[in-house]
FIKOLZA-1660 file (N, C-alpha, C; in steps of 0.1 Angstrom, whole numbers, plus 5000, padded with zeros to 4 digits):
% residues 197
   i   px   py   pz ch aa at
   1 4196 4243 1638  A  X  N
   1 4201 4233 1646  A  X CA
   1 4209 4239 1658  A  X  C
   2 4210 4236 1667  A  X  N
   2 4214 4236 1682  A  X CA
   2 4230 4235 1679  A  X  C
   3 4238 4247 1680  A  X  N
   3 4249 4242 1680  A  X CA
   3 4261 4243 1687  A  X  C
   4 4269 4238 1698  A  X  N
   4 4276 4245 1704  A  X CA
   4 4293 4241 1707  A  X  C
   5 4297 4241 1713  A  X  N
   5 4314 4241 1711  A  X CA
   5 4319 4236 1727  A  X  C
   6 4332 4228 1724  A  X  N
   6 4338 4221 1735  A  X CA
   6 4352 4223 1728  A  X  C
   7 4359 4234 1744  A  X  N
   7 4369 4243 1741  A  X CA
   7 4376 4236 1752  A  X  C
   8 4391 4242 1754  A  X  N
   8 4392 4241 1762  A  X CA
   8 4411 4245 1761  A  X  C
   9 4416 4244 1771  A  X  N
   9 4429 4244 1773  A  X CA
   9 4441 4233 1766  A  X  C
  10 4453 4233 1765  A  X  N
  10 4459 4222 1757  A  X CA
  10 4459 4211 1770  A  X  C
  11 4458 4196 1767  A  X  N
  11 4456 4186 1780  A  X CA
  11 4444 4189 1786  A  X  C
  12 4432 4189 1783  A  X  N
  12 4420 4194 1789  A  X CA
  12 4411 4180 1790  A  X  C
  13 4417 4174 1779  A  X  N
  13 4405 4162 1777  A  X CA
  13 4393 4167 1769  A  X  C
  14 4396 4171 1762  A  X  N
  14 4382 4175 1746  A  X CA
  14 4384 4162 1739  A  X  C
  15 4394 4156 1736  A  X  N
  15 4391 4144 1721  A  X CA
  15 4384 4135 1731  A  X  C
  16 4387 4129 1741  A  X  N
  16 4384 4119 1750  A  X CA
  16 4368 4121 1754  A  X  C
  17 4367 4133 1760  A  X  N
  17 4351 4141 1763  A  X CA
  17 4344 4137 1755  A  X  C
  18 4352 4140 1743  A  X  N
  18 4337 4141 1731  A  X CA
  18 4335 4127 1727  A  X  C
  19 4347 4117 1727  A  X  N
  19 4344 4103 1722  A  X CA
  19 4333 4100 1731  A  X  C
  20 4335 4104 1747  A  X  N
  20 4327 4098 1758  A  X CA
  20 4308 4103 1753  A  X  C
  21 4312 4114 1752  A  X  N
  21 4297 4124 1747  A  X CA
  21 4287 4115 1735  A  X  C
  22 4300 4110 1727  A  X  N
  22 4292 4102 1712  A  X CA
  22 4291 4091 1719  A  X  C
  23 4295 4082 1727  A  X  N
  23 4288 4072 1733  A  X CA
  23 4277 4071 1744  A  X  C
  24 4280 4083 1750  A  X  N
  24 4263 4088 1758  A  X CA
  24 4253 4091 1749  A  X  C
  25 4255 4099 1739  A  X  N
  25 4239 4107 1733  A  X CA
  25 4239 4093 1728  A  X  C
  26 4246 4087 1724  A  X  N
  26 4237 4072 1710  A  X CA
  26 4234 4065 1720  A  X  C
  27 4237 4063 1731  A  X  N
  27 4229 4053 1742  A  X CA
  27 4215 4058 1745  A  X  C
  28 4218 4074 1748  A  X  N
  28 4202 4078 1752  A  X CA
  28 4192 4086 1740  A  X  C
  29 4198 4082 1731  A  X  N
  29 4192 4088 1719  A  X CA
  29 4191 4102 1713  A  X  C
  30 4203 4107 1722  A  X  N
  30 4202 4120 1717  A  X CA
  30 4208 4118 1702  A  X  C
  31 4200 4130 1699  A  X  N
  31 4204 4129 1681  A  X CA
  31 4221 4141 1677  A  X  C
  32 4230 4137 1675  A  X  N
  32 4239 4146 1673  A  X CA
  32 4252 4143 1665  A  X  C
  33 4256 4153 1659  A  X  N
  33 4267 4152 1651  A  X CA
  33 4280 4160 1651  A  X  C
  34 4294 4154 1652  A  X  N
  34 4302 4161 1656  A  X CA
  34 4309 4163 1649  A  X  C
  35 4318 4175 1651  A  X  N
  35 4324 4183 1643  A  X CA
  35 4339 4179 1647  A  X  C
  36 4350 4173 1643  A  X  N
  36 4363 4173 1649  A  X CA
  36 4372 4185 1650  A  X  C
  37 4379 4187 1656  A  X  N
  37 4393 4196 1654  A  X CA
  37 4397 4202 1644  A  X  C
  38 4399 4213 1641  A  X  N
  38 4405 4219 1626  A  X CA
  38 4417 4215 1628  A  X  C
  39 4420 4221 1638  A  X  N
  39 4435 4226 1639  A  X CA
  39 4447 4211 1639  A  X  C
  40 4443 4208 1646  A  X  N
  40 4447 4191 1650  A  X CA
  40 4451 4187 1637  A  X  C
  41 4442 4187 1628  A  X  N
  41 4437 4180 1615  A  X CA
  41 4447 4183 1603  A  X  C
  42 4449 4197 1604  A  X  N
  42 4455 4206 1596  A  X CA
  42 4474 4200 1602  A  X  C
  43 4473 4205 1613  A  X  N
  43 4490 4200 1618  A  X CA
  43 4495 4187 1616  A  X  C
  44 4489 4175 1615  A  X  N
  44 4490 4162 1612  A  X CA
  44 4490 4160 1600  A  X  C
  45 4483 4173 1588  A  X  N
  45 4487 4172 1574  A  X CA
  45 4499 4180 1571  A  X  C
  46 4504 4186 1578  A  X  N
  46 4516 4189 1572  A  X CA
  46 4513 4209 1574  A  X  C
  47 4500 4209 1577  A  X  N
  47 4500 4230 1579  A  X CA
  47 4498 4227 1590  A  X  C
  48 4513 4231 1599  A  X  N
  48 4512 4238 1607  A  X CA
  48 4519 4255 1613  A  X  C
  49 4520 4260 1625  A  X  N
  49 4520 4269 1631  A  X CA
  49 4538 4269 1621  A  X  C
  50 4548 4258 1623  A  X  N
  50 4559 4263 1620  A  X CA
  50 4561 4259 1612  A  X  C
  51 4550 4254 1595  A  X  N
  51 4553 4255 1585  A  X CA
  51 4546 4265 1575  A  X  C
  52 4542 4274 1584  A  X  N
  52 4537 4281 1576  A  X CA
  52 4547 4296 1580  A  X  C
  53 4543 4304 1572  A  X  N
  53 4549 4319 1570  A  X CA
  53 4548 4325 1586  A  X  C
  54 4534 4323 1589  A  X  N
  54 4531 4328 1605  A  X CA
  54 4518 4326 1610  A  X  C
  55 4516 4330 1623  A  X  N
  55 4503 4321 1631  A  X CA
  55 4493 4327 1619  A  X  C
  56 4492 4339 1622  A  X  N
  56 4483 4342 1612  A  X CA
  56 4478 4332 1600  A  X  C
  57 4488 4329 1590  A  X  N
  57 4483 4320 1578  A  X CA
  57 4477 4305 1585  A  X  C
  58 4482 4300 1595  A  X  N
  58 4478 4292 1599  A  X CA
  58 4466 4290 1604  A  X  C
  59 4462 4299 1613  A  X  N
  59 4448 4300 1620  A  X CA
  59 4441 4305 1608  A  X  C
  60 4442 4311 1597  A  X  N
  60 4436 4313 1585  A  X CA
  60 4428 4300 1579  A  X  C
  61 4439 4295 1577  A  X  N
  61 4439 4283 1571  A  X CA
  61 4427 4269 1580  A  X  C
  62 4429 4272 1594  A  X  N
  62 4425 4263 1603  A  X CA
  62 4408 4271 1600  A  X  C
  63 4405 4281 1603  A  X  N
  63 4394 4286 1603  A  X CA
  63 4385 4285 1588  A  X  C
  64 4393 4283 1579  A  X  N
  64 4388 4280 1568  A  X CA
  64 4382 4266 1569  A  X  C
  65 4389 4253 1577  A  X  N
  65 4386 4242 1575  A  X CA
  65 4374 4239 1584  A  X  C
  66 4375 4251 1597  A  X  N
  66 4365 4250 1603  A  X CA
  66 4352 4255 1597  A  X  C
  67 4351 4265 1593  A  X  N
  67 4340 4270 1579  A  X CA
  67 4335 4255 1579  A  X  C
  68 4342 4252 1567  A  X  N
  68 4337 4241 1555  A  X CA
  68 4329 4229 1565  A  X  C
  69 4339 4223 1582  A  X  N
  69 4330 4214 1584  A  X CA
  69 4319 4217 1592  A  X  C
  70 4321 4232 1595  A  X  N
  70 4306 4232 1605  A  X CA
  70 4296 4229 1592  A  X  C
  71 4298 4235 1579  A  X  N
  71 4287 4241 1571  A  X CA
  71 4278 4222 1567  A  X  C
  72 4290 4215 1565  A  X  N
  72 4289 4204 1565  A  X CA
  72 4279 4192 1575  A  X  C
  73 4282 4194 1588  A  X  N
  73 4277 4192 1598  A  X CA
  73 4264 4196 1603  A  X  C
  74 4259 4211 1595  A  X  N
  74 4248 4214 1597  A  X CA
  74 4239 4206 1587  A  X  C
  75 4245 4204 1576  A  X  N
  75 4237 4203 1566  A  X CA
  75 4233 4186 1572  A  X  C
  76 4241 4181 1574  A  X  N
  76 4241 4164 1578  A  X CA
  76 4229 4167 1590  A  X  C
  77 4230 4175 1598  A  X  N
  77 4215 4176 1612  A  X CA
  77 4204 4178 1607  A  X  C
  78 4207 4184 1592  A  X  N
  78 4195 4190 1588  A  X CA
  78 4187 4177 1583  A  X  C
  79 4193 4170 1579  A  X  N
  79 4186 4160 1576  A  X CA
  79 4181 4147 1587  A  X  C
  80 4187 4149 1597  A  X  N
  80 4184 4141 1612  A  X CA
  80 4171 4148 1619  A  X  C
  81 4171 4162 1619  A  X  N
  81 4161 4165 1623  A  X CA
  81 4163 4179 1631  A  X  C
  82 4146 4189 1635  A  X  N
  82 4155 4198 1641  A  X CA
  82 4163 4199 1654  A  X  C
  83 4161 4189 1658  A  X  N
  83 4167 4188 1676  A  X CA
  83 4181 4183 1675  A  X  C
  84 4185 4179 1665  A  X  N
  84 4197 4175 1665  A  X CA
  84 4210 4181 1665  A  X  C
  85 4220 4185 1678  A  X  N
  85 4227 4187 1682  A  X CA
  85 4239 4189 1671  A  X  C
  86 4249 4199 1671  A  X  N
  86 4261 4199 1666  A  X CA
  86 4269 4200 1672  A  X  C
  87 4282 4196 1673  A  X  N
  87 4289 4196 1684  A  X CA
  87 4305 4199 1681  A  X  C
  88 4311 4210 1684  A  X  N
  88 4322 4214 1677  A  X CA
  88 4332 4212 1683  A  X  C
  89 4346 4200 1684  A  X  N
  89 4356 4202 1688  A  X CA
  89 4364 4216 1683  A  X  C
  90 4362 4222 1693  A  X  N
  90 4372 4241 1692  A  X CA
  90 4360 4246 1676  A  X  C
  91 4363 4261 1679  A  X  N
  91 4355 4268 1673  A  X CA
  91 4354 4278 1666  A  X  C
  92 4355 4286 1654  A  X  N
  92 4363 4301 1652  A  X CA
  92 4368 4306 1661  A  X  C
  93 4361 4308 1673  A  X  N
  93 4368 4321 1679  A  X CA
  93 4385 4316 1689  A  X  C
  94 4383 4301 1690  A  X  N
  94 4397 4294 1694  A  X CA
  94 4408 4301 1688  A  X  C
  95 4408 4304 1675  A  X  N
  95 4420 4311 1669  A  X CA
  95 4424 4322 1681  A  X  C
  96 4413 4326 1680  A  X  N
  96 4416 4345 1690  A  X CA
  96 4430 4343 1699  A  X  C
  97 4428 4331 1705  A  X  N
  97 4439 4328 1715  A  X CA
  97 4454 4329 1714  A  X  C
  98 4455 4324 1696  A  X  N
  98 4469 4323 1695  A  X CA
  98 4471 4335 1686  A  X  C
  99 4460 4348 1681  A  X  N
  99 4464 4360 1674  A  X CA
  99 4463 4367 1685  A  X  C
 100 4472 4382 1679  A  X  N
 100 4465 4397 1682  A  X CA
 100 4451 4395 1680  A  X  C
 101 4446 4410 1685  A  X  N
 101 4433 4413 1680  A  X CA
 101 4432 4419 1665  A  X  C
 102 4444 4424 1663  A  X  N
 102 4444 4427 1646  A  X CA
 102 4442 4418 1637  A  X  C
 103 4450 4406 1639  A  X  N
 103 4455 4394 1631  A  X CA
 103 4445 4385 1634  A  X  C
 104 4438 4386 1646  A  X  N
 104 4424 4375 1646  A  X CA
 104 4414 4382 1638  A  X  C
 105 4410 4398 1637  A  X  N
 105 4401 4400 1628  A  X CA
 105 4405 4399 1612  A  X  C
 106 4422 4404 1609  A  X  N
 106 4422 4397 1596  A  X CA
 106 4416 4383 1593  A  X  C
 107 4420 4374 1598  A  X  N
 107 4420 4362 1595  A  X CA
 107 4400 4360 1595  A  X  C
 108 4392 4363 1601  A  X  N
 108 4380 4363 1600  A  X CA
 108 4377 4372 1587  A  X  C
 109 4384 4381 1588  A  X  N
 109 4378 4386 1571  A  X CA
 109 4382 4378 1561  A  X  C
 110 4395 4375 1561  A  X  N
 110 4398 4367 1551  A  X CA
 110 4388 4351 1548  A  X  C
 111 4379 4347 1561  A  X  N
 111 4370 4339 1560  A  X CA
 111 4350 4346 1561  A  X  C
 112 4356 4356 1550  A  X  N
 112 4340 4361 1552  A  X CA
 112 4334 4367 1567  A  X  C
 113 4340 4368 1581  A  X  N
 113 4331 4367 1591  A  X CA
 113 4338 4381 1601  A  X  C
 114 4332 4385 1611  A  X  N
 114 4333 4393 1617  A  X CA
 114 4332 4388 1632  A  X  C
 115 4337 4397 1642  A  X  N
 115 4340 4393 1655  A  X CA
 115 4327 4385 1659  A  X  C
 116 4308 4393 1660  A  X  N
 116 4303 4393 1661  A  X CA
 116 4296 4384 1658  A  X  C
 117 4296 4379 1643  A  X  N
 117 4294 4370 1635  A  X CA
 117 4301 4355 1639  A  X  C
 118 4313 4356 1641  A  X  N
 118 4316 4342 1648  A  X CA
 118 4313 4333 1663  A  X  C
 119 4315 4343 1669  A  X  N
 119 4302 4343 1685  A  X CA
 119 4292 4339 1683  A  X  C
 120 4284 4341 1669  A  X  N
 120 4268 4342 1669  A  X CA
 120 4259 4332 1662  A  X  C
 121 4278 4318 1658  A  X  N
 121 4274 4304 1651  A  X CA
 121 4272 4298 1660  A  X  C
 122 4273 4301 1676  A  X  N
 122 4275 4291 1689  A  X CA
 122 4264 4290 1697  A  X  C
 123 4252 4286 1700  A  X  N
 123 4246 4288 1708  A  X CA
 123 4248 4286 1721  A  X  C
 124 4258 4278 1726  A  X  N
 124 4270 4275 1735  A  X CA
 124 4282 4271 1739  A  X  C
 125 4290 4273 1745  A  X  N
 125 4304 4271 1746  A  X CA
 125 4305 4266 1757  A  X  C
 126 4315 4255 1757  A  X  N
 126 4315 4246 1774  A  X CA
 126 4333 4245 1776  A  X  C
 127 4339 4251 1783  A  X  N
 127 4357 4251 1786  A  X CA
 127 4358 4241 1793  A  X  C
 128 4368 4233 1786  A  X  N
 128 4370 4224 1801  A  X CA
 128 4385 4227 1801  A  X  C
 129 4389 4228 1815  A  X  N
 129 4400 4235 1823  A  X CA
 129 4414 4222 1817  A  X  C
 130 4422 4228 1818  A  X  N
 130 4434 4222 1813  A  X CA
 130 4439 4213 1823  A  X  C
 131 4447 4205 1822  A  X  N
 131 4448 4198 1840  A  X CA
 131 4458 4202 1842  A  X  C
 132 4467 4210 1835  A  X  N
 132 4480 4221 1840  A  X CA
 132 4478 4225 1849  A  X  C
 133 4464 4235 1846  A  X  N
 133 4460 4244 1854  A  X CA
 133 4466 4238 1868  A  X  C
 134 4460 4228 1875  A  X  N
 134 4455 4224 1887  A  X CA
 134 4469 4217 1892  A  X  C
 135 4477 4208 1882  A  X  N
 135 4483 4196 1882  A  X CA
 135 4492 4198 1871  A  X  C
 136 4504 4203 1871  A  X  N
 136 4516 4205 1859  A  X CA
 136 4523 4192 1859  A  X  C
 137 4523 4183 1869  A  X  N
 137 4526 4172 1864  A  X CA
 137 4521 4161 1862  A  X  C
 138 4511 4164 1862  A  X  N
 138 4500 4153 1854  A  X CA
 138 4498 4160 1838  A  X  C
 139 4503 4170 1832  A  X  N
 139 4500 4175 1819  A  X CA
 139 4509 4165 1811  A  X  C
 140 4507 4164 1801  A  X  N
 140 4512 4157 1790  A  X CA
 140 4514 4157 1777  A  X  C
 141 4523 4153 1769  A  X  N
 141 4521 4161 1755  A  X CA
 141 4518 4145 1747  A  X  C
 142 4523 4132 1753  A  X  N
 142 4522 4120 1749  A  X CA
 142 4512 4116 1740  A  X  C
 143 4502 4118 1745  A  X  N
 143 4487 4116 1736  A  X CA
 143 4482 4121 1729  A  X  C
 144 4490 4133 1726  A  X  N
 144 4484 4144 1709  A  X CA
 144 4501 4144 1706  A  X  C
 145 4503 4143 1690  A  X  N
 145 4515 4145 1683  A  X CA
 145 4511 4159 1679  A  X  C
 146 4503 4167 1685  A  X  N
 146 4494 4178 1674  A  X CA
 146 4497 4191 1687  A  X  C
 147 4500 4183 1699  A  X  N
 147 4505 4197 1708  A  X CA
 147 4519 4198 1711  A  X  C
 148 4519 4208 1712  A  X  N
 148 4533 4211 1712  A  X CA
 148 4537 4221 1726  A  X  C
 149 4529 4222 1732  A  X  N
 149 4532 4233 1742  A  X CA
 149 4535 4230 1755  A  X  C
 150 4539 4231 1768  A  X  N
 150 4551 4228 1779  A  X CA
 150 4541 4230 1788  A  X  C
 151 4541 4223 1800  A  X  N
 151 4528 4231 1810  A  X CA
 151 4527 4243 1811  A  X  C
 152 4535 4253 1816  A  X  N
 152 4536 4264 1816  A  X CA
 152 4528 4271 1805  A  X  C
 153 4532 4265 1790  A  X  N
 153 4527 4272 1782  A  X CA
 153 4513 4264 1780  A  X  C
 154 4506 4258 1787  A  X  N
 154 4495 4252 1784  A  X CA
 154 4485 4261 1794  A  X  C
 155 4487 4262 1807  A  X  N
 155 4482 4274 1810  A  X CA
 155 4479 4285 1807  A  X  C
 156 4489 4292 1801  A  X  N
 156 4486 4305 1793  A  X CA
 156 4477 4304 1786  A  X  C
 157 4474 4291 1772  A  X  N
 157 4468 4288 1763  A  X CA
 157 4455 4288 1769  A  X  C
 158 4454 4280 1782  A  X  N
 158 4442 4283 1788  A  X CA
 158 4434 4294 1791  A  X  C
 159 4441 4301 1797  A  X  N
 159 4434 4314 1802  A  X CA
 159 4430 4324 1787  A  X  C
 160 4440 4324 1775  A  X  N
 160 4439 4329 1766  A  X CA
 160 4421 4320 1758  A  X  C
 161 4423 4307 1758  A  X  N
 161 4416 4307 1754  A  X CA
 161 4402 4309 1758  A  X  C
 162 4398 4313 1773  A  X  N
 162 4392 4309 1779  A  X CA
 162 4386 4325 1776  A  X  C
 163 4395 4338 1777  A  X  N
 163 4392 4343 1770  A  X CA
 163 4387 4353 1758  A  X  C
 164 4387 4342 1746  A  X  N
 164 4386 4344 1736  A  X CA
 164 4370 4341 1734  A  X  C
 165 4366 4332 1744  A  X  N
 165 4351 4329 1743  A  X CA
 165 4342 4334 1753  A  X  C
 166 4349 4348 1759  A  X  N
 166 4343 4358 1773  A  X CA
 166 4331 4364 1764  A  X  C
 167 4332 4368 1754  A  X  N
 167 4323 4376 1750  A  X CA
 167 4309 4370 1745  A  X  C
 168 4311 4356 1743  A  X  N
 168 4301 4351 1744  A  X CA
 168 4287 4346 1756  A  X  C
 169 4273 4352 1752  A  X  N
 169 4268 4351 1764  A  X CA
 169 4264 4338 1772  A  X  C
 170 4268 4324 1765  A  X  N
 170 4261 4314 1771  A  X CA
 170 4279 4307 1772  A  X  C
 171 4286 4305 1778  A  X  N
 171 4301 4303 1780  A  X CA
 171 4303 4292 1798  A  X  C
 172 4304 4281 1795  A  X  N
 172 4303 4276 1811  A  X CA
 172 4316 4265 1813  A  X  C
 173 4320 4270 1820  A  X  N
 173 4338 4266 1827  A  X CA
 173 4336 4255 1834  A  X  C
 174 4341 4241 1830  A  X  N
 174 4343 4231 1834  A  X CA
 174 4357 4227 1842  A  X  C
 175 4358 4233 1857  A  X  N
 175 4369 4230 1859  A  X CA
 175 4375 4215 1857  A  X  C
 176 4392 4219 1856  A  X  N
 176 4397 4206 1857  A  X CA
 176 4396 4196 1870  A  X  C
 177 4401 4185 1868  A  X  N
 177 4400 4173 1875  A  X CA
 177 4405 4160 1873  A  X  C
 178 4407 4156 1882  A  X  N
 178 4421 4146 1882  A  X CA
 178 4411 4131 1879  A  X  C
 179 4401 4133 1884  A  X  N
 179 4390 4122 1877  A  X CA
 179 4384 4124 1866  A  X  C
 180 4386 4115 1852  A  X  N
 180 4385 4126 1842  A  X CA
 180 4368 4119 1843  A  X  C
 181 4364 4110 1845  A  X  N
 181 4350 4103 1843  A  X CA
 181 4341 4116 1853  A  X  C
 182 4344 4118 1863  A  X  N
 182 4338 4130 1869  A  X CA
 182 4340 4141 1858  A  X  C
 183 4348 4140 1854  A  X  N
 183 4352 4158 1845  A  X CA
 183 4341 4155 1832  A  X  C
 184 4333 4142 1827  A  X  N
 184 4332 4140 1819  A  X CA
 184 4315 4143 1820  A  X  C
 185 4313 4140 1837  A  X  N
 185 4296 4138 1840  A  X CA
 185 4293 4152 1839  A  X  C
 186 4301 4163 1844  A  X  N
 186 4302 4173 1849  A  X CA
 186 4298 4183 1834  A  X  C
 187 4304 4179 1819  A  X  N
 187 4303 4182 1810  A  X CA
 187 4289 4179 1802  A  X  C
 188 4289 4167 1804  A  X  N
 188 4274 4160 1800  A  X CA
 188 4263 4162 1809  A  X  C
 189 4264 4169 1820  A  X  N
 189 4252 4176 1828  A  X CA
 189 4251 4187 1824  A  X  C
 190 4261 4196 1825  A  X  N
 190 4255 4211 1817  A  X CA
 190 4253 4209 1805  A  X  C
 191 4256 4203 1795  A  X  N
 191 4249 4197 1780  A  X CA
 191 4232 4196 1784  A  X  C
 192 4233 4184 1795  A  X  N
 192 4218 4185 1793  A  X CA
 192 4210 4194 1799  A  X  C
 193 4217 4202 1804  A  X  N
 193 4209 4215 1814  A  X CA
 193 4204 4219 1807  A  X  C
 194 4216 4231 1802  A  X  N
 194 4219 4237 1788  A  X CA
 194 4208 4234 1777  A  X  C
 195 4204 4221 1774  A  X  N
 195 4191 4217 1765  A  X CA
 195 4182 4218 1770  A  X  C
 196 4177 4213 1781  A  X  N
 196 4167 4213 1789  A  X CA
 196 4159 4229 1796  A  X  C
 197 4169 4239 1800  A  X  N
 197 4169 4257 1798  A  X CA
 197 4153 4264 1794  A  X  C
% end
């Protein structure tokens, strides 16, 4: 199954994108199934970055949960069919952003996988640009209880995470934009490029 990942900066518009994405493919029939947030998921239960020992255990922990639902997700396509899209809010290699390079390969051993190996679950990666980047005062922390980070530090996150998914060969940068419905066409075109290829 086709599977690829929607990354991006903190304030980027991923939860919103992808709600928008699940109400395009079911209008036009695309067949697909999505994967939510680890991380998000994990911090709103109570493991987070400052209740744990250190980032490391955290992104440990987050990459474990991401494990279990891609494996999950595939299995659910598998039964839709083979065309059927997976679609990953953030992705193993998203950790990379907030480790070292030491502490990001621990944490992949500690989940069975290797640098190479986690690059090689994605058949593509789509960034959408933070609206920091462009617009610090349009960033916002209001709409996620799950971010925590200051414009300033939302940019960094950006470029970090941006990245963390260089090494991958099919990787396409959605700059930001102050119209997020354009930011959204713009996303859902190289989707269907990207398939169409």
């Amino acid at each position: 199954m086709p599977t690829i990942v929607i990354t991006g900066g903190p304030c980027a518009g991923k939860t919103s994108a992808l709600a928008a994405l699940q109400e395009r493919f079911a209008r036009d029939d695309v067949p697909a199934v999505f994967v939510p947030e680890a991380a998000t998921d994990c911090i709103l239960n109570g493991i987070a970055p400052w209740t744990c020992d250190s980032m490391l255990t955290f992104q440990t922990h987050v990459m474990a949960l991401q494990v279990k639902r891609e494996a999950e997700a595939l299995q659910e396509a598998a039964v839709l069919g083979p065309d059927t899209l997976v679609i990953c809010d953030r992705g193993i290699c998203d950790s990379h952003a907030y480790l070292t390079d030491g502490d990001y390969r621990q944490a992949l051993s500690s989940n069975d996988l290797s640098e190479p190996q986690a690059l090689a679950r994605y058949d593509a990666v789509f960034h959408l640009e933070s609206i920091a980047v462009a617009n610090p005062t349009m960033y916002t922390r209001s709409n996620n209880e799950a971010r925590f980070e200051n414009a300033e530090e939302a940019v960094a996150a950006d470029v970090r995470t941006q990245d963390a998914w260089a090494g991958h060969g099919n990787l396409t940068v959605i700059p930001c934009d102050a119209d997020f419905e354009r930011k959204v066409d713009r996303l859902a075109n190289a989707i269907r490029e990207w398939i169409h290829a």
